[in-house]
C-alpha positions in Angstrom: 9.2 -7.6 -2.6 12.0 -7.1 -4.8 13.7 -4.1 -5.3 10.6 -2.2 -2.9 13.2 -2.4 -0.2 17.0 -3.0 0.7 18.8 -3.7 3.7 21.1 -1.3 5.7 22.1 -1.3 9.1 21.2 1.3 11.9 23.7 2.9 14.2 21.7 2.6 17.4 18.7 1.4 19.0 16.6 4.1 18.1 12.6 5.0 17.7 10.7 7.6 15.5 7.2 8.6 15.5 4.9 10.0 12.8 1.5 11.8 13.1 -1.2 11.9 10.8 -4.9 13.4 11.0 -7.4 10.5 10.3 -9.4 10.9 7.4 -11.7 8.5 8.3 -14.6 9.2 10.7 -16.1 7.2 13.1 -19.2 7.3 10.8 -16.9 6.4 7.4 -15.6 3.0 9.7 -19.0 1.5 10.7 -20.4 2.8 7.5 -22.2 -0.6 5.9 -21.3 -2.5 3.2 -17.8 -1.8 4.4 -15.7 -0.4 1.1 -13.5 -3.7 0.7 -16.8 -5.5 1.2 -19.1 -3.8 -1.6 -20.1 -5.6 -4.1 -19.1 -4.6 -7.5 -21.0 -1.6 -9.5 -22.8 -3.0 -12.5 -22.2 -0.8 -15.5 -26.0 -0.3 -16.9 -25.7 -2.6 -20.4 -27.2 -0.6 -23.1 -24.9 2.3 -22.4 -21.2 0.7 -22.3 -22.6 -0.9 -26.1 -23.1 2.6 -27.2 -19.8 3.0 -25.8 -20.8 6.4 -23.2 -19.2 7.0 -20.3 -19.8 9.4 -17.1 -19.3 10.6 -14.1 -21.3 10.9 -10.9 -20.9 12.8 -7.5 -23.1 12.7 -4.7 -24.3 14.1 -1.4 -25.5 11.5 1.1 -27.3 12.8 4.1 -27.8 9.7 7.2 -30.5 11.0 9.5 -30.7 7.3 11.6 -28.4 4.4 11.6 -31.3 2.1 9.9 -32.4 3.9 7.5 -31.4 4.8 3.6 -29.6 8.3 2.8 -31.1 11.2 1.5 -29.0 11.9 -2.0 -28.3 15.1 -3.4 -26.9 14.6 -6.9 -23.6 17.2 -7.1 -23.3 16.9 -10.3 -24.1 14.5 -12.9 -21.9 14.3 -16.4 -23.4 11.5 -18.9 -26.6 9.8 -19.5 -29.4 9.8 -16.9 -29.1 6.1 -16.5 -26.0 6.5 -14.5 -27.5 8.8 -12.1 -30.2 6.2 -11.8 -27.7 3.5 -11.2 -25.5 5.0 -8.5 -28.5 5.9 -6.7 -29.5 2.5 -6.4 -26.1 1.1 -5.4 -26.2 3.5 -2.6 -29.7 3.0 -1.3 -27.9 0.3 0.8 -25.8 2.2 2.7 -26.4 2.3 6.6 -24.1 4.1 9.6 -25.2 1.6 12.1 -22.9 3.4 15.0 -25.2 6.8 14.7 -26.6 7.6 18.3 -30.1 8.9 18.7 -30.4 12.7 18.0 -26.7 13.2 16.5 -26.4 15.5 13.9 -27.0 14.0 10.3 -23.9 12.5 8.7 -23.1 13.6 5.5 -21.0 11.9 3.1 -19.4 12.4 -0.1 -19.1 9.7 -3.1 -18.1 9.9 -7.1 -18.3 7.4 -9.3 -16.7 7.2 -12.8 -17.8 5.0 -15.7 -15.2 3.7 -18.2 -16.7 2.7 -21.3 -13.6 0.1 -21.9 -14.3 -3.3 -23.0 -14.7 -4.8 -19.4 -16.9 -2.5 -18.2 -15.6 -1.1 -15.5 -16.9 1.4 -12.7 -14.1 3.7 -10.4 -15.9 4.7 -7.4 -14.1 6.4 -4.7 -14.5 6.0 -1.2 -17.4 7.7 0.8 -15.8 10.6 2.6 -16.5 12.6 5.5 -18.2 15.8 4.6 -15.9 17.6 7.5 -13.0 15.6 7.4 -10.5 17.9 5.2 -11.4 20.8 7.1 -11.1 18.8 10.8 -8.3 16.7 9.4 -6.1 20.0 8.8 -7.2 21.3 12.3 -6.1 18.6 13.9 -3.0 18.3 12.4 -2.2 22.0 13.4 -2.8 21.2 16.8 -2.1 18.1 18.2 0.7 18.2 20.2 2.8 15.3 21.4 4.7 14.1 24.4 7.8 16.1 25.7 9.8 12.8 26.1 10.1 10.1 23.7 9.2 6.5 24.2 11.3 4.6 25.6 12.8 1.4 23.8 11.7 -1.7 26.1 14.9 -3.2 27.6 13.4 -7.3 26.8 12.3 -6.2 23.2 16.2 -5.9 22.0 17.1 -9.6 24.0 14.2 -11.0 22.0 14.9 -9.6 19.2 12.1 -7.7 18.6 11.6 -4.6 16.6 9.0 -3.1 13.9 6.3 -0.7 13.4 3.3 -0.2 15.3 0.3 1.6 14.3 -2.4 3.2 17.0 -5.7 5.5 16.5 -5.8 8.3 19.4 -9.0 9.7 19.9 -10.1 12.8 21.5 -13.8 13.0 22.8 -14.5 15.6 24.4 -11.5 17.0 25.8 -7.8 18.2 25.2 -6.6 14.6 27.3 -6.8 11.2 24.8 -9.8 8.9 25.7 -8.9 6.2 23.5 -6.1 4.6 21.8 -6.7 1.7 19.8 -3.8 -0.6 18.4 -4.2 -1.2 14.5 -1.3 -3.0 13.5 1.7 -4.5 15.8 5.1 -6.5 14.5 4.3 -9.3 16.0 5.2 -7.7 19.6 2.9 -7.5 22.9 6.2 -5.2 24.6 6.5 -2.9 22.0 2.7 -2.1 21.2 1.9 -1.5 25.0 4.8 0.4 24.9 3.9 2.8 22.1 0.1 2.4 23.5 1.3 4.1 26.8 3.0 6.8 25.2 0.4 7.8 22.5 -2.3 8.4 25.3 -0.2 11.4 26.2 -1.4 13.2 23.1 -3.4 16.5 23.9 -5.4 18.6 21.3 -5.4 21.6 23.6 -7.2 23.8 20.8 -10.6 23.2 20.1 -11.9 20.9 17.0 -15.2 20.1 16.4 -15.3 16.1 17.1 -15.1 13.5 17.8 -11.4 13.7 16.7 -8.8 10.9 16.0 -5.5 10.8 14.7 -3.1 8.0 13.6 0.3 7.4 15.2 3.2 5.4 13.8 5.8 4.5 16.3 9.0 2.8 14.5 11.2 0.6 16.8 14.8 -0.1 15.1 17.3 -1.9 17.1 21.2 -2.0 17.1 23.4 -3.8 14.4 19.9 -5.0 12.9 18.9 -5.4 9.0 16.9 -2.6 8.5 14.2 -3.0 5.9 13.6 0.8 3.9 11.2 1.5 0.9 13.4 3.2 -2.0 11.9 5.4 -4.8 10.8 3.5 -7.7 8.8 3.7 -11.0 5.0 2.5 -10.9 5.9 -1.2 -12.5 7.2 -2.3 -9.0 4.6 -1.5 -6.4 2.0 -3.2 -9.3 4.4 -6.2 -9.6 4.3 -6.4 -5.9 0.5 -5.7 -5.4 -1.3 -8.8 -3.7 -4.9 -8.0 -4.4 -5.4 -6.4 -8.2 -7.6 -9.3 -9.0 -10.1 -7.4 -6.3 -9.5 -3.8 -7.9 -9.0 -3.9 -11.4 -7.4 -1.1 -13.4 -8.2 1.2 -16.7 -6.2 4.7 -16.7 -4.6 6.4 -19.5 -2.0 8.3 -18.1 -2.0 10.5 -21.0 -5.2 12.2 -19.8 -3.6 13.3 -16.0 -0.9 15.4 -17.1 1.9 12.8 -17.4 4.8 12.2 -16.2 4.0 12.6 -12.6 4.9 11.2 -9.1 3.0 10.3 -6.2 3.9 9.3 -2.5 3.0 6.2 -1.4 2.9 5.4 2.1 2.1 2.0 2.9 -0.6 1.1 5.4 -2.7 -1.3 4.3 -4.0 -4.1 5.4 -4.4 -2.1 8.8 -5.9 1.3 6.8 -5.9 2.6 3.1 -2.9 3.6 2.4 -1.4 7.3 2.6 -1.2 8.4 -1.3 -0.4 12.2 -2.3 0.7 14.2 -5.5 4.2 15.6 -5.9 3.7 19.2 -7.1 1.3 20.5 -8.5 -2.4 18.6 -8.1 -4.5 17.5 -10.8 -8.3 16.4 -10.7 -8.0 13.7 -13.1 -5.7 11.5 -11.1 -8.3 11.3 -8.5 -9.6 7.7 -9.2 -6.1 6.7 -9.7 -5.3 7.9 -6.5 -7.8 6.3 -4.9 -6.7 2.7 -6.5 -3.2 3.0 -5.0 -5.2 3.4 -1.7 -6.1 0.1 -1.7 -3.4 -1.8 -3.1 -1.9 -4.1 -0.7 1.7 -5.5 -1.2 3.0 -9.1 -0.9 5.5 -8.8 1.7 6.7 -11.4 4.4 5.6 -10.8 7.8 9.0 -9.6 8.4 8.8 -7.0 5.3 6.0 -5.7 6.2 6.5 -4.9 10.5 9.5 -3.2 8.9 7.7 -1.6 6.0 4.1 -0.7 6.9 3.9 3.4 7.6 6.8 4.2 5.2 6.6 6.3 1.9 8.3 5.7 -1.0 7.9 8.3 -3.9 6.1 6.4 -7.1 7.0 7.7 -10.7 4.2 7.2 -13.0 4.8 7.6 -16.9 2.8 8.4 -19.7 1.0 5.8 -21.0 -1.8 3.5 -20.2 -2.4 1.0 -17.4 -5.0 -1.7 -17.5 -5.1 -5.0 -15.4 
């Protein structure tokens, strides 16, 4: 990892918890092919020779769980042929997990086509239709537990420590009904631990569900080497990115209103991770954005039950990036 992180050591056994809406749905999880999973986006031939380039967003509309989506086109910047194409690429797409008579699921997608020499295709994930709108609800209301969690008296005799990441989920109801463990350090003790606390969440107010939420609960203990992100410049999350050969890269900088920074929270390989603009927001950096999402970092176990659920704030220059 490099300079991504340095040592330091803690005062006191301590813990810390952050909360974050999820922005995935249940819909967006079982939706099929699974993002990582999709097959690449062909770029149609006779327009990247002519050198055109475009932009697609679309409405997708799941009445069962084994059938195709009906597509509204949002709005549609190019040659007709990309319409055409993105259409076909999402015929595919299933929610198996739909039960009968829900309500339709409605998705969001955009895809942009980069008339570069290797073709490439930035498509961002589908999104929930409601999620912005629930995610903000949720995060006004959800209210945690009075006490904190207390640090297991074995985990500090066998040395154990890190981050663990749960999913609460809200049914029907103010009480939890679910709370599903997503990433743990290596640590039976401490994930039961945070499990047992996290399923005294409530969401007294009212939010149109199901509802979930994800829950970061950091264990430090006494005297140890403490592993912390530091702000950096975008060359050292790329130099440390484990996957680019399965997301390549083609963004000039120049066109998003450079210099900027981003915050990167790290919470891959469990979810995508957390990625936000510093100041003021602009629509370009979108499929940027979405790229950091789902870079993962080489890191040693160790690093990363230390690491994953941490920010660090990114500065991007002007320039270009392409990988």
């Amino acid at each position: 990892m490099g300079v991504l992180c340095v040592l330091f050591n803690a005062p006191a056994p301590a813990q810390s918890m952050q909360v974050a809406a999820d922005p995935e749905s249940p819909a967006l999880r079982c939706l099929t092919p699974a993002r990582d999973t999709m097959r690449e986006l062909e770029y149609p031939r006779e327009a990247w020779v002519n050198r055109l380039g475009g932009r697609v967003a679309l409405e997708l509309e799941f009445f069962k769980p084994d059938a195709a989506p009906n597509v509204l086109v949002k709005e549609s910047i190019g040659d007709s042929v990309f319409e055409v194409t993105v259409k076909r690429f999402v015929a595919h797409y299933r929610v198996p997990c739909m039960a009968a008579g829900e309500a339709p699921v409605r998705l969001q997608q955009e895809f942009v086509f980069v008339p570069d020499e290797r073709r490439i295709v930035q498509w961002f994930a589908p999104a929930d239709a409601k999620a912005a709108q629930r995610n903000l609800q949720v995060s006004r209301c959800l209210t945690a537990p009075s006490e904190a969690p207390e640090y297991p008296d074995r985990a500090p005799r066998r040395d154990e420590s890190g981050t663990v990441l749960l999913r609460v989920s809200f049914l029907d109801g103010p009480t939890a009904s679910g709370v599903e463990v997503l990433f743990e350090p290596g640590s039976r003790l401490l994930a039961e631990t945070a499990r047992e606390h996290a399923v005294k969440y409530r969401l007294p107010c009212f939010v149109e569900g199901p509802v979930e939420a994800v829950v970061a609960y950091a264990f430090r203990l006494e005297g140890a080497g403490r592993i912390r992100f530091e702000n950096t410049d975008l060359k050292t999350p790329v130099a440390a990115a484990a996957n680019l050969s399965q997301h390549p890269a083609s963004f000039d900088f120049g066109t998003m209103g450079c210099p900027f920074d981003v915050r990167f929270g790290l919470r891959q390989p469990a979810l995508p991770n957390q990625i936000g603009e510093v100041g003021a927001s602009d629509p370009a950096r979108r499929p940027f954005l979405e790229w950091l999402s789902r870079l993962s970092l080489r890191t040693t176990q160790r690093q990363l039950k230390e690491l994953i659920g941490q920010a660090m704030t990114v500065s991007v220059p002007c320039g270009k990036l392409q990988l």
